[in-house]
C-alpha positions, 0 to 999 in steps of 0.5 A, spaced: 642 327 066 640 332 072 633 333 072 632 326 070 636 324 077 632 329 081 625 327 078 628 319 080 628 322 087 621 326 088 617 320 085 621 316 090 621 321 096 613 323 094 611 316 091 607 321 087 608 320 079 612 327 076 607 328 070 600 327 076 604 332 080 605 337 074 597 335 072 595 338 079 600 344 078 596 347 071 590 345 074 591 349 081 593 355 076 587 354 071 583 354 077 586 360 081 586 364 073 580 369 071 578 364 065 577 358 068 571 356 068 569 348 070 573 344 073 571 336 075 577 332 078 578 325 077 573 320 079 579 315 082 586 316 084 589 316 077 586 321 073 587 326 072 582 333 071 577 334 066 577 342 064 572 346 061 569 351 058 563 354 060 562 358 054 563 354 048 557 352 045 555 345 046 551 342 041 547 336 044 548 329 042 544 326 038 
């Protein structure tokens, strides 16, 4: 109940909602990580970032 409350009044206060704000949070921290690789943010206010990784292979579409 608590914590319930406490996040009611972050996105209230910040206008920001609490799981985007936790999305920019693990990207901030795989950002600054020694595996971290590519990563492109969202194309609009309400996406989140796509994370990959460079050194999978990738088989081309066919």
């Amino acid at each position: 109940m608590i914590e319930a409350e406490g996040i009611r009044q972050f996105e209230e206060l910040s206008k920001i909602p609490i799981l985007k704000w936790k999305g920019l949070e693990v990207t901030s921290e795989f950002a600054t990580s020694n595996n971290a690789k590519i990563i492109i943010m969202g194309s609009d206010e309400k996406s989140l970032p796509l994370l990959l990784n460079s050194d999978e292979k990738i088989k081309p579409a066919r």
